[in-house]
PANU-40883 format. One record per residue (C-alpha): x, y, z. Coordinates in steps of 0.25 Angstrom, whole numbers, padded with zeros to 4 digits, always signed. Example, Ala and Ser with C-alpha at 12.3 -4.5 7.8 and 13.67 -1.06 7.14 Angstrom:
BEGIN
+0049-0018+0031/+0055-0004+0029/
***
This chain:
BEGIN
+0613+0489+0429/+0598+0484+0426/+0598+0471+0422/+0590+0471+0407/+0577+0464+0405/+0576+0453+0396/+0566+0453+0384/+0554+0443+0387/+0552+0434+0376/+0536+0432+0379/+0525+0446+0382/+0513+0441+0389/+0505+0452+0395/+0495+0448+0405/+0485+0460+0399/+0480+0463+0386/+0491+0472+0379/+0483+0485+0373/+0484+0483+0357/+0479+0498+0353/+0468+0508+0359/+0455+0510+0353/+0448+0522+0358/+0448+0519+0373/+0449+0504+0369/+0461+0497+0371/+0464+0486+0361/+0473+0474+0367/+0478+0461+0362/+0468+0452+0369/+0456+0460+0362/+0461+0455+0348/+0462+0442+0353/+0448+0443+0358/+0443+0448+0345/+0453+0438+0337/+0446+0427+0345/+0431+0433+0342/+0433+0436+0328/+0437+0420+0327/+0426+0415+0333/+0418+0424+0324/+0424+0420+0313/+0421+0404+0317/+0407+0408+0320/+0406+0415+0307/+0411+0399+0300/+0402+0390+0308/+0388+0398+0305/+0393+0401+0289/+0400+0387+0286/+0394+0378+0296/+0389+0364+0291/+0380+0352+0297/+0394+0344+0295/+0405+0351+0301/+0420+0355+0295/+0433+0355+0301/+0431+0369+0304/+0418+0369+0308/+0420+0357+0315/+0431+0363+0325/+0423+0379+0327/+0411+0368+0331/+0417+0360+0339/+0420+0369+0352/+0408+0374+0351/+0401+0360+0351/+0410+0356+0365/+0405+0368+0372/+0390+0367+0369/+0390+0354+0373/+0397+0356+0387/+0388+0368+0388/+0374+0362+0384/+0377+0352+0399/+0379+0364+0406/+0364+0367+0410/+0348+0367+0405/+0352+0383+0400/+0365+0381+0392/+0357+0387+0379/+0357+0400+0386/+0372+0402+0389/+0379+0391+0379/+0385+0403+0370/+0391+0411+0381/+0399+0398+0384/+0402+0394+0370/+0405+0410+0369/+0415+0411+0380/+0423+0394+0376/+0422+0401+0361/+0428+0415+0364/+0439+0409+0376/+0443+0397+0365/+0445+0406+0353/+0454+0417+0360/+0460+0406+0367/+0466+0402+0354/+0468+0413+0347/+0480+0415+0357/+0485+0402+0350/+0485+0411+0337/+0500+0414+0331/+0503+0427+0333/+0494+0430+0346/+0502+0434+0358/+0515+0435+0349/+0511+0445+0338/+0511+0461+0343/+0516+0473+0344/+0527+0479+0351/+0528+0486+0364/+0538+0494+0373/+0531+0489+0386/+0535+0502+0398/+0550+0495+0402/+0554+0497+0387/+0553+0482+0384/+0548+0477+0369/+0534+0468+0369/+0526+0462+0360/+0510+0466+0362/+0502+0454+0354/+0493+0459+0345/+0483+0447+0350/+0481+0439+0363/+0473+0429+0367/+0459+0436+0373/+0459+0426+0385/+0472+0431+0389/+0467+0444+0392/+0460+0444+0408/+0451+0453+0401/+0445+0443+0389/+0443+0433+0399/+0438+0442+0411/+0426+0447+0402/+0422+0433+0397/+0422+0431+0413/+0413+0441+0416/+0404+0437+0406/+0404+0421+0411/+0401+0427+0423/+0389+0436+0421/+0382+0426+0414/+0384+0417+0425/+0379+0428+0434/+0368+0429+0423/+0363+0417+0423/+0364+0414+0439/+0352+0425+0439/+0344+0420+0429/+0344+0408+0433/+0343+0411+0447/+0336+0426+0447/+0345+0437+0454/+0338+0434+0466/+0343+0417+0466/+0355+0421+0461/+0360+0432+0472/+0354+0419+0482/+0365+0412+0476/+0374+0420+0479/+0370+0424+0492/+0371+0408+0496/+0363+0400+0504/+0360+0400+0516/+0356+0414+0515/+0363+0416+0528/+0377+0412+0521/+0374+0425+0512/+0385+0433+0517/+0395+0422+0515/+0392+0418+0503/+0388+0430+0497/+0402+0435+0494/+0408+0419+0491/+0396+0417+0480/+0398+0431+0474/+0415+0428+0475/+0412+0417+0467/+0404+0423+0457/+0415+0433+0453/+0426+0423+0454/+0420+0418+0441/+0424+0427+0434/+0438+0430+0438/+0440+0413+0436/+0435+0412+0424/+0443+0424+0417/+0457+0421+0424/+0458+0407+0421/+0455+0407+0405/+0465+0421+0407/+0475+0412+0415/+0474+0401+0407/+0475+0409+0393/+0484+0420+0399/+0494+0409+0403/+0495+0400+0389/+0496+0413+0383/+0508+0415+0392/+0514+0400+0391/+0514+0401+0374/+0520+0414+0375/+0532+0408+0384/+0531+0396+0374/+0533+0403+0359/+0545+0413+0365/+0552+0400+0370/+0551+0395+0359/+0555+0406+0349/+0566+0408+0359/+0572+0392+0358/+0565+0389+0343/+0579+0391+0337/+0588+0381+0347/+0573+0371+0348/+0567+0369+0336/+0556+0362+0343/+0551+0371+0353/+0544+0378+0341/+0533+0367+0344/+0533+0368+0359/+0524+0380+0359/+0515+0372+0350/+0513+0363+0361/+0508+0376+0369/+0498+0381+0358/+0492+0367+0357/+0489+0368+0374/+0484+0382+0372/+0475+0376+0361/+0467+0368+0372/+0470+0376+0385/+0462+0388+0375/+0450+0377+0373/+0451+0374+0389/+0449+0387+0393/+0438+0392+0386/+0431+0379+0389/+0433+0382+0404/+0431+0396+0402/+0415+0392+0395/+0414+0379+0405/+0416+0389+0417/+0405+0401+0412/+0396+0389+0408/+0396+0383+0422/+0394+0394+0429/+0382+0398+0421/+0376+0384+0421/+0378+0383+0437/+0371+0397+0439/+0361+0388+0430/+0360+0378+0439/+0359+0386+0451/+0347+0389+0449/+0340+0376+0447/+0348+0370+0459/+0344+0383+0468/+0331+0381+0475/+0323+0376+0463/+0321+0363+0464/+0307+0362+0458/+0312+0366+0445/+0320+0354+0444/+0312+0347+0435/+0307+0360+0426/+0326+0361+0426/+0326+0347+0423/+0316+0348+0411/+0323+0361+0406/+0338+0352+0405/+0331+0342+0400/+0327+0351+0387/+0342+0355+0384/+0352+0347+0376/+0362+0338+0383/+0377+0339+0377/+0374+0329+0369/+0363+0333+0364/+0369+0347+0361/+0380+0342+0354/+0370+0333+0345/+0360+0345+0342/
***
């Protein structure tokens, strides 16, 4: 006689779940909390530029102030920040505000039902958090990682930056080929698995935390709040991982920066010296 399966109390799926077709499109749940997350930050865009002031609200205040952190930890990075600074701020914007949206009542518990193949009732949200998708965070990846590639050869040329790549001595090229270009593309695969792991895994731990709760709320009045404890974590966690997510691009372009002055130019010292010294410190930045 076949034993019968119990009902999980929690649906996690590691991939997006397909909402509905468009054409050859298919529309999944991470895509709305991508667009969710976008049509946010429009909408905060939209508020700073129409209601913006010399003395600052409440509300303009907070949209300001993470903006304000990240410039200045980005205008020390190196003499060219001015040239990448929005693509930082982009990526610490877009991974914060999906990041939270996930911290939205009703995402992840709000969707439609489905008979998955072994007959078994699901619930397929209608939004999840975009950074819980490999994909979201795979092609922010990609993008952190041509612009790295990006500004390693034109900073270098594409003859100075295959050189680094080759290594030196020259001799060692065959070795150290392979282990430099390894490490190029193992860029992209760190920086999308961890904020995936990271995100992926609080989406999973709140999940676990809301059905125990609904499942003792009635005998334990109190474990209502114990998920609260939860959201506030996911609150900074979410600000953490889009912080390491920016500081990681920014790092990696600024030291494909340095590379070059550092690579066989030592008579431009002083002409790099001068060009640093024209650019704002933090502080400065933070004053202007």
């Amino acid at each position: 006689m076949p034993e019968e399966e119990g009902e999980s109390l929690i649906h996690v799926a590691i991939e997006a779940e397909p909402l509905f077709d468009i054409g050859p499109l298919t529309f999944t749940n991470s895509m709305v909390g991508a667009l969710l997350a976008s049509v946010l930050l429009l909408l905060a865009a939209w508020y700073i530029t129409r209601r913006s002031s010399l003395i600052p609200g409440r509300m303009q205040g907070a949209l300001e102030m993470p903006i304000e952190l990240m410039a200045g930890i980005i205008s020390t990075s190196s003499s060219r920040w001015r040239s990448y600074a929005a693509l930082i701020l982009g990526f610490f914007l877009i991974i914060l505000t999906a990041n939270w949206v996930g911290l939205l009542p009703g995402v992840g518990t709000i969707g439609i039902t489905h008979i998955d193949d072994a007959g078994h009732e699901a619930v397929i949200p209608l939004i999840r958090p975009a950074s819980a998708d490999l994909n979201f965070t795979l092609g922010l990846a990609l993008i952190a990682v041509i612009m790295f590639v990006y500004w390693g050869i034109r900073a270098n040329g594409g003859w100075g930056y295959l050189k680094e790549l080759l290594g030196q001595p020259i001799y060692m090229a065959p070795l150290m080929f392979p282990i430099n270009l390894i490490s190029e593309f193992s860029r992209l695969i760190s920086l999308s698995m961890r904020l995936f792991g990271n995100v992926f895994a609080g989406e999973v731990l709140l999940a676990t935390m809301l059905a125990l709760t609904t499942a003792v709320v009635f005998v334990l009045p109190l474990a209502f709040f114990v998920p609260a404890i939860f959201l506030g974590l996911e609150l900074l966690f979410g600000l953490v991982q889009a912080m390491v997510f920016a500081l990681l691009a920014m790092t990696y372009i600024s030291t494909a920066i340095a590379e070059h002055h550092s690579g066989g130019h030592d008579d431009n010292h002083g002409e790099g010296d001068a060009a640093h010294a024209d650019h704002p410190t933090a502080a400065d930045a933070a004053t202007a």
